[in-house]
Residue frames as a rotation matrix with the C-alpha (Angstrom) as fourth column:
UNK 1
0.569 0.822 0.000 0.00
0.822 -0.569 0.000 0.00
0.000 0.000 -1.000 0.00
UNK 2
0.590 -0.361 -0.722 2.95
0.013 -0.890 0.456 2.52
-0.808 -0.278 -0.520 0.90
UNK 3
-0.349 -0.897 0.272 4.50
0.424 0.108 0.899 1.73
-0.835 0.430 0.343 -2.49
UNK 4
-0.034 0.814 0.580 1.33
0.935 -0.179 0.306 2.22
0.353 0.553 -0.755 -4.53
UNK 5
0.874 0.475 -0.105 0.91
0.485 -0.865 0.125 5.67
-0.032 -0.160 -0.987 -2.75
UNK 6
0.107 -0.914 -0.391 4.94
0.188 -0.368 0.911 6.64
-0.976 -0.171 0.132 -3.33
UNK 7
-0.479 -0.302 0.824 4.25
0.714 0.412 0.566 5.71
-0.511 0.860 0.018 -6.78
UNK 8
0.286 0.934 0.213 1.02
0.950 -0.306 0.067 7.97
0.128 0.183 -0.975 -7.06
UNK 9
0.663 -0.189 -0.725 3.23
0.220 -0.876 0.430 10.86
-0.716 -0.444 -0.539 -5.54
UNK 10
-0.490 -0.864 0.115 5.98
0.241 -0.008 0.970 10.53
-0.838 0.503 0.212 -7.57
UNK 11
-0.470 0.233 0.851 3.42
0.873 -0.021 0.488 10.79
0.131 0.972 -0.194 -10.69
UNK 12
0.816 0.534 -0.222 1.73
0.572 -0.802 0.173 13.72
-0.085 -0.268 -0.960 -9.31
UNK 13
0.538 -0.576 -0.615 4.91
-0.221 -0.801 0.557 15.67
-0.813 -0.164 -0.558 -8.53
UNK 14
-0.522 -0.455 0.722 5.74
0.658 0.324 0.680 14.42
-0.543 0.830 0.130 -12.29
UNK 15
0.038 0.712 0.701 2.78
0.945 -0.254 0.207 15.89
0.326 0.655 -0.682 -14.04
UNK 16
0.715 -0.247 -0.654 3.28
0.260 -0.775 0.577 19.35
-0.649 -0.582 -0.489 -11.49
UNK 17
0.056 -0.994 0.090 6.68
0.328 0.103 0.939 19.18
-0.943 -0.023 0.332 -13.03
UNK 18
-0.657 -0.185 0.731 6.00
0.645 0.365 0.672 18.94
-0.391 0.913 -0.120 -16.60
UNK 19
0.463 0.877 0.130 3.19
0.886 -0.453 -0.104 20.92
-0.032 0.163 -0.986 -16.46
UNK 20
0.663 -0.157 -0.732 5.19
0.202 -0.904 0.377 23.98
-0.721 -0.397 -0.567 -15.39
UNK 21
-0.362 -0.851 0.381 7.85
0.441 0.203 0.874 23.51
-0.821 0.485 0.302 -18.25
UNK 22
-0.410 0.228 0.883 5.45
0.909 0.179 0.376 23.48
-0.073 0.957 -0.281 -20.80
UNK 23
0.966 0.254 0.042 4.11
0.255 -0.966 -0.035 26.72
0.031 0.045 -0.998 -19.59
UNK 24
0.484 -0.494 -0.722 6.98
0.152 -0.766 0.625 28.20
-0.862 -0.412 -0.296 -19.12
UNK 25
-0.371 -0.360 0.856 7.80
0.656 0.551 0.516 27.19
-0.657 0.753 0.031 -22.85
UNK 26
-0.102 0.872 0.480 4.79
0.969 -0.022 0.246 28.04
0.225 0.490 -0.842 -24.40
UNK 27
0.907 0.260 -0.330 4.71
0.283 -0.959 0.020 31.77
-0.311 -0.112 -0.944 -22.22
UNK 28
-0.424 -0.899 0.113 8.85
0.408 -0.078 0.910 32.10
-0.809 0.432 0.400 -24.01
UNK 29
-0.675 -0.486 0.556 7.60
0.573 0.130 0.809 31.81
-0.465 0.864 0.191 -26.85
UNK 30
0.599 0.776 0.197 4.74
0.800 -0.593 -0.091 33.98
0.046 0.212 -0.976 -26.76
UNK 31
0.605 -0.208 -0.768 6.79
0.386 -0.767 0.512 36.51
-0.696 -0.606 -0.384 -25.61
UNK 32
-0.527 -0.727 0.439 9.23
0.419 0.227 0.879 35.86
-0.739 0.648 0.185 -28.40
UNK 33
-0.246 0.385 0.890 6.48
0.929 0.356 0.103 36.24
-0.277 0.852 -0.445 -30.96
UNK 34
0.701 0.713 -0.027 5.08
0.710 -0.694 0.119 39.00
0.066 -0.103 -0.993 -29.81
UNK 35
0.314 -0.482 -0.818 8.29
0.080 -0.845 0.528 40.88
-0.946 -0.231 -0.227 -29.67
UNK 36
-0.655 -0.344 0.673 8.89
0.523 0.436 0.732 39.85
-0.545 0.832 -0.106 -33.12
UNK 37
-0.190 0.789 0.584 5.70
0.936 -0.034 0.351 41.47
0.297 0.613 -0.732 -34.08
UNK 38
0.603 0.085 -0.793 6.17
0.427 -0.874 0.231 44.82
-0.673 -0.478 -0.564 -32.50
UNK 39
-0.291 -0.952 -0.099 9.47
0.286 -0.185 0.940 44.92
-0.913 0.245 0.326 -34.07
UNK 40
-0.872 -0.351 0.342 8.32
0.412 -0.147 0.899 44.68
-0.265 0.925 0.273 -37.61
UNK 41
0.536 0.799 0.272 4.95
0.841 -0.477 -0.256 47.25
-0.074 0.366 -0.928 -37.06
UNK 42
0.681 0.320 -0.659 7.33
-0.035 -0.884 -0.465 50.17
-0.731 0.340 -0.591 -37.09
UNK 43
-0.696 -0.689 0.203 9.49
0.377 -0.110 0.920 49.35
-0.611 0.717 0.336 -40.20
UNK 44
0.149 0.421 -0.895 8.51
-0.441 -0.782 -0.442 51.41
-0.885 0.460 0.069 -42.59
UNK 45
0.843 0.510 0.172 7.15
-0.142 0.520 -0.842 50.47
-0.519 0.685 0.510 -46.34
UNK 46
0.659 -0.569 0.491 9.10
0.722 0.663 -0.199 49.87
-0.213 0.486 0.848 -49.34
UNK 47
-0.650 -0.550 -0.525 12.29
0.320 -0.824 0.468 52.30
-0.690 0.136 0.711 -50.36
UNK 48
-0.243 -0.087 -0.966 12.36
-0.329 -0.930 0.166 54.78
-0.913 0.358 0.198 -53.03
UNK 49
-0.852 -0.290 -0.436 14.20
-0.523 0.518 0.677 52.72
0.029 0.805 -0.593 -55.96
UNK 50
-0.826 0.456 0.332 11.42
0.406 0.889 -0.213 49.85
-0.392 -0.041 -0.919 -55.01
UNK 51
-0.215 0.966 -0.142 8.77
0.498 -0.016 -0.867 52.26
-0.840 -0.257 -0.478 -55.61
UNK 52
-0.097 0.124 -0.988 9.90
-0.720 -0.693 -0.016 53.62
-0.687 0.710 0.156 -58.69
UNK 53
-0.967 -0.185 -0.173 9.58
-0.253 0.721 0.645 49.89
0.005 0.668 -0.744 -60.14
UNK 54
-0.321 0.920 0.225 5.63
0.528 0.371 -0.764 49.97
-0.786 -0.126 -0.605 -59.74
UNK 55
-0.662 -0.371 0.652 4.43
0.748 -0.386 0.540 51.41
0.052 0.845 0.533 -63.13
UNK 56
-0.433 0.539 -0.722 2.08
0.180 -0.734 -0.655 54.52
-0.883 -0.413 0.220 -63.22
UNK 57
-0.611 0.495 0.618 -0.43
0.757 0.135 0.639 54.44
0.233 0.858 -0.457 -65.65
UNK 58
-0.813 0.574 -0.096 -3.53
-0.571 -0.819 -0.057 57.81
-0.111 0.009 0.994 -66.46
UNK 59
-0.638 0.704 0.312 -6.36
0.224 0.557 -0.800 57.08
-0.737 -0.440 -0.513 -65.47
UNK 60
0.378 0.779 -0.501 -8.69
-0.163 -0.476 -0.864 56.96
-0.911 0.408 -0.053 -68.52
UNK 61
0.359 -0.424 -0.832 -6.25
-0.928 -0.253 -0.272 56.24
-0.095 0.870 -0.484 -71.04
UNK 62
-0.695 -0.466 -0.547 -5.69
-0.604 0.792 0.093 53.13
0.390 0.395 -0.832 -70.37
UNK 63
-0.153 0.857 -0.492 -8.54
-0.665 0.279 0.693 50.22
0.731 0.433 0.527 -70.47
UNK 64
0.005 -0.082 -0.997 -7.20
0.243 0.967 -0.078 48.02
0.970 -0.242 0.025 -67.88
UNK 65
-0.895 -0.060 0.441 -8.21
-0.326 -0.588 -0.740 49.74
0.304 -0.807 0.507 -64.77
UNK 66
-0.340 0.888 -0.311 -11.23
0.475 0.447 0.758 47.97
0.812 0.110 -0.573 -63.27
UNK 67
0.067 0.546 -0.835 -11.45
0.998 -0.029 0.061 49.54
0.009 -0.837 -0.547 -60.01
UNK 68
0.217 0.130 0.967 -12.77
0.688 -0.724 -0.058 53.02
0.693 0.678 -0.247 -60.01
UNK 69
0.783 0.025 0.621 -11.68
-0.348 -0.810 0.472 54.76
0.515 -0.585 -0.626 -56.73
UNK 70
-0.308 -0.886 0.346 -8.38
-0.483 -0.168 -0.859 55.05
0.820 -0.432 -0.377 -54.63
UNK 71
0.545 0.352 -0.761 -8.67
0.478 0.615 0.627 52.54
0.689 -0.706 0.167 -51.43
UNK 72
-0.714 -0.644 -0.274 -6.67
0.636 -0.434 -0.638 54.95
0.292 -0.630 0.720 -49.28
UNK 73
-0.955 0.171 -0.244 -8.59
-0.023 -0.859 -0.512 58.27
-0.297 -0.483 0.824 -49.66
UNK 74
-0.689 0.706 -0.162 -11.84
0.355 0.134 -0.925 57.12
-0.631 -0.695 -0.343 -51.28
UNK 75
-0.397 -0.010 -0.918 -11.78
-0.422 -0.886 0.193 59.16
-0.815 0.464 0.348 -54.13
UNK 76
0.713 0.375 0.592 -13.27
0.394 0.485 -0.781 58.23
-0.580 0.790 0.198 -57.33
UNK 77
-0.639 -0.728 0.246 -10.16
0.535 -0.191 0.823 58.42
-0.552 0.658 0.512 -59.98
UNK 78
0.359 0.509 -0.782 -10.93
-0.124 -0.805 -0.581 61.52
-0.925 0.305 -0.226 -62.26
UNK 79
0.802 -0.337 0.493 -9.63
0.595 0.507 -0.623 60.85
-0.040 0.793 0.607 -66.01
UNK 80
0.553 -0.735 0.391 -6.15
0.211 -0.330 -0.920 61.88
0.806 0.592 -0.027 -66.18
UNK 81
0.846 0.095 0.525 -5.49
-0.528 0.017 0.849 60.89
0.072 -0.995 0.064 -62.70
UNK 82
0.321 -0.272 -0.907 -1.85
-0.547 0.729 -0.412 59.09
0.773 0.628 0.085 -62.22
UNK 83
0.788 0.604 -0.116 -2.16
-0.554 0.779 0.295 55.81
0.269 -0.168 0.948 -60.85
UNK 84
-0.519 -0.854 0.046 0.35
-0.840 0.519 0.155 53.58
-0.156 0.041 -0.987 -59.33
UNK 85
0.497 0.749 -0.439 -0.94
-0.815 0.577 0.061 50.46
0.298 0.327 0.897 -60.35
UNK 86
-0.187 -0.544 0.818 0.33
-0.642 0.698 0.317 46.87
-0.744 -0.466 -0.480 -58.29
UNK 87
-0.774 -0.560 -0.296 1.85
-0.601 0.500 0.624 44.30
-0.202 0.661 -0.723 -60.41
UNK 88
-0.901 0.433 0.033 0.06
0.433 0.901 0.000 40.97
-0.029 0.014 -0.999 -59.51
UNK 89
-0.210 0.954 -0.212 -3.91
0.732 0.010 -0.681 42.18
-0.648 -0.298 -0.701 -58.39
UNK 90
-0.317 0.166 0.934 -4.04
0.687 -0.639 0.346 45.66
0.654 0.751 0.088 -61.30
UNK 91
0.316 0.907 -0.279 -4.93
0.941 -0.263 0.211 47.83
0.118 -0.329 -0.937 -58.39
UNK 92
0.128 -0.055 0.990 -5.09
0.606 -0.786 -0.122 51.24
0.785 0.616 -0.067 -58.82
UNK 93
0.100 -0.186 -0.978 -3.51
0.950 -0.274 0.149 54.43
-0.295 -0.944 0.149 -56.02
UNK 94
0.951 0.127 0.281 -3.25
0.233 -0.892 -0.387 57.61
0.202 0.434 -0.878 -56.42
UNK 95
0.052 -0.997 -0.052 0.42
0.522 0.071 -0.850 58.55
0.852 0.018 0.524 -56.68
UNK 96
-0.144 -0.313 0.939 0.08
-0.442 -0.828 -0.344 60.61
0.885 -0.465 -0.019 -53.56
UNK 97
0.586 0.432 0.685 -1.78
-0.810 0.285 0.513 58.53
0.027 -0.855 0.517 -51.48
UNK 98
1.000 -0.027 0.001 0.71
0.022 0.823 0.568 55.47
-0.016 -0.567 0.823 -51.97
UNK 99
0.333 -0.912 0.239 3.91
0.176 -0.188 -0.966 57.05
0.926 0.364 0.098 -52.12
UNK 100
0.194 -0.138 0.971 3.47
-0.876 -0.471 0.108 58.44
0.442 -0.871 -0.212 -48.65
């Protein structure tokens, strides 16, 4: 009987044990993440040079423009508006609003 209840302790202050590791793991590595993710909210967007490789197209003059207003400020693109225009998706910025 007094081995069976040494045995039962021993697994208790196991699981106690282990238990506390894994938190203490698990609250690391939150901590980790989350400093990781501060870090890279205040880098700032792409450089100069990068932005001068997005192409700028006038609004109105060219056919492939499907969307008809500026997702920054809201605006509805006026014809002869120019446009930075993202590679992959064709959306359309006003050169002020996504340069900043």
């Amino acid at each position: 009987m007094g081995v069976i209840l040494a045995a039962l302790l021993c697994a208790l202050i196991g699981a106690v044990g282990v238990n506390s590791i894994l938190r203490c793991v698990l609250r690391c590595r939150y901590s980790f993440e989350l400093e990781r993710a501060q870090e890279g909210a205040g880098t700032p967007g792409l450089k100069k040079r990068e932005i001068a490789l997005i192409s700028i197209k006038v609004y109105g003059t060219d056919a492939n423009i499907k969307n008809t207003d500026c997702a920054i400020c809201l605006a509805q693109f006026k014809v002869g508006d120019k446009l930075r225009m993202l590679p992959i998706c064709n959306h359309g910025f006003h050169l002020t609003c996504i340069d900043t």
